[in-house]
C-alpha positions as CSV (number, residue, x, y, z in Angstrom):
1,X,263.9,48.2,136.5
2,X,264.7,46.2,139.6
3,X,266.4,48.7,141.5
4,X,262.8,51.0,141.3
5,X,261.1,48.4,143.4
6,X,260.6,48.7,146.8
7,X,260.6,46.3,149.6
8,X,257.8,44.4,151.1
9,X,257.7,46.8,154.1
10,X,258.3,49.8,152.4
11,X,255.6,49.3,150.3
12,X,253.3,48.7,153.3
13,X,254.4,51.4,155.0
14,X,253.6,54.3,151.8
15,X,250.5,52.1,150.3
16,X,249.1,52.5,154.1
17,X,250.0,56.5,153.7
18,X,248.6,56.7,150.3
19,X,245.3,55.4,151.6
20,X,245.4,57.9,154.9
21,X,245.9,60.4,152.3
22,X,243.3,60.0,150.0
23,X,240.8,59.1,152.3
24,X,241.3,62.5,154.8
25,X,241.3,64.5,151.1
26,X,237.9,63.2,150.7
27,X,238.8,61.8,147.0
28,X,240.9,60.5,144.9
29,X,241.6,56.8,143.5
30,X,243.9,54.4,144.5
31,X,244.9,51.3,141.7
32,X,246.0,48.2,142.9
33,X,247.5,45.7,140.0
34,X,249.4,42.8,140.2
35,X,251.1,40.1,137.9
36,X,253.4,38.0,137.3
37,X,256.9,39.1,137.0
38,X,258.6,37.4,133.0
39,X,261.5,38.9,132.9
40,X,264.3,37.0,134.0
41,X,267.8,37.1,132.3
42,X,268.3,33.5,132.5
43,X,265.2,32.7,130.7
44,X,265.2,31.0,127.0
45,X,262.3,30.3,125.3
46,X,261.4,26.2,124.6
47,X,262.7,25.2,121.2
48,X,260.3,25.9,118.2
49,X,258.9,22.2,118.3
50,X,258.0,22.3,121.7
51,X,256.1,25.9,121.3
52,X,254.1,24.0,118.2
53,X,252.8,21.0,120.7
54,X,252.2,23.3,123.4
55,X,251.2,26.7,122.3
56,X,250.4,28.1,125.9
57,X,254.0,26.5,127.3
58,X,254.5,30.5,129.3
59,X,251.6,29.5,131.4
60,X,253.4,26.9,133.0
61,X,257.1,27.6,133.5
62,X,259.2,25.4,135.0
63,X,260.0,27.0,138.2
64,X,256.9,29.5,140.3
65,X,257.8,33.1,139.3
66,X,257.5,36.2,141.3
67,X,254.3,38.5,141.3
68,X,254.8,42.3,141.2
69,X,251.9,44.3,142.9
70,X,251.9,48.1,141.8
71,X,249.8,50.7,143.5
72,X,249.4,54.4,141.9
73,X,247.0,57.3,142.9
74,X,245.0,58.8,140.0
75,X,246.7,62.1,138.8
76,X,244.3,65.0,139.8
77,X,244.6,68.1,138.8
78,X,242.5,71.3,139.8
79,X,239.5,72.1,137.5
80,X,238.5,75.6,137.3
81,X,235.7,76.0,139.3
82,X,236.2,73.0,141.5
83,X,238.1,73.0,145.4
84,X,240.4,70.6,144.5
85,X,244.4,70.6,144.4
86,X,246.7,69.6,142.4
87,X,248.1,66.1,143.9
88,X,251.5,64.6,142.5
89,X,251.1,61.2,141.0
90,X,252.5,58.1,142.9
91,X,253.6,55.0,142.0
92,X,254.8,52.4,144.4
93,X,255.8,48.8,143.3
94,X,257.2,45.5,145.1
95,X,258.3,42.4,144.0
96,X,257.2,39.2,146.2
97,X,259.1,36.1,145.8
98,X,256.6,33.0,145.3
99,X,257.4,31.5,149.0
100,X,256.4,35.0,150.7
101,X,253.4,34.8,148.9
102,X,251.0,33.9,151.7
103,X,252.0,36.2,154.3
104,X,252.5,39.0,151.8
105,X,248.8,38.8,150.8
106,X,247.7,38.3,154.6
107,X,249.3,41.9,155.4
108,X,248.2,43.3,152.3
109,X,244.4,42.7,152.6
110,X,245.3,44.2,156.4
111,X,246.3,47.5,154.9
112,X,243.9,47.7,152.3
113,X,241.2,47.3,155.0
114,X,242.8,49.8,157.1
115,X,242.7,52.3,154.4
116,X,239.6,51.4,153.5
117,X,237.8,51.7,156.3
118,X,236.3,55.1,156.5
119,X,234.7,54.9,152.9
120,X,231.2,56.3,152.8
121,X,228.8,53.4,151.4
122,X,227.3,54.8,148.1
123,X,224.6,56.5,147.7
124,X,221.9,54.5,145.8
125,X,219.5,55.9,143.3
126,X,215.8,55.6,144.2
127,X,213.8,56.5,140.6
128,X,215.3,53.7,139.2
129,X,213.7,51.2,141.7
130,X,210.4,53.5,142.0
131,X,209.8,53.1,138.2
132,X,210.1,49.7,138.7
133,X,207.6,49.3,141.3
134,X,204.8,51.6,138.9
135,X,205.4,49.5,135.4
136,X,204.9,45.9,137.4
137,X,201.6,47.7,138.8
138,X,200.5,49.0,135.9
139,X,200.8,45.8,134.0
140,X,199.6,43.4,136.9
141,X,196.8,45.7,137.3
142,X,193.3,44.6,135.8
143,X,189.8,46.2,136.3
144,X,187.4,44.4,137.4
């Protein structure tokens, strides 16, 4: 499993093109996930008495433990009657070690803004807010 990762900069480098691409295609999603990396060979578990006084004792291990950040396109495929194409799944992952941590997440929000920069703002739906407007009048209202 280690050997699929990818290195810091790689992973900038095809997360950046993963955005370009989806945003010039004019749809698609792009997941970003991240967590803590466990496995470690070296690892044994506290003994059993410990694990009964402190039942959350994984939350804090003993030394800081590296974060894995995983980025993936959503799978499409073409829809009969739709103009879209099939696009191949990706999956890109990196593993940052905990004192890389703060400049990792400095050039990631960079490229995540880069890519995200030509979204269109959504669209927002009007009937819901004028049927608002006509039940607080028609309640408020009184004859006089």
């Amino acid at each position: 499993m280690p050997g699929d990762h990818l290195s810091n900069e790689e992973f900038f480098t095809k997360l950046g093109d993963l955005l370009e691409n989806n945003r010039t295609k004019g749809h698609g999603t792009v997941f970003l996930t991240q967590k803590r990396l466990t496995f470690d060979t070296d690892f044994s578990p506290p003994p059993a008495a410990k694990i009964a006084d402190d039942p959350l004792w994984d939350t804090h291990p003993q030394n800081p433990l590296p974060v894995v950040i995983r980025a993936s396109n959503n799978k499409s495929s073409s829809r009969p009657g739709t103009d879209r194409e099939d696009i191949a799944k990706t999956k890109l992952s990196t593993v940052v070690q905990p004192d890389q941590l703060d400049s990792f997440y400095g050039r990631y929000a960079d490229v995540c803004k880069a890519g995200m920069s030509g979204l269109k703002k959504r669209d927002k739906k009007k009937g819901k807010k004028d049927k608002k407007k006509k039940r607080k009048g028609a309640v408020g209202e009184t004859k006089g």
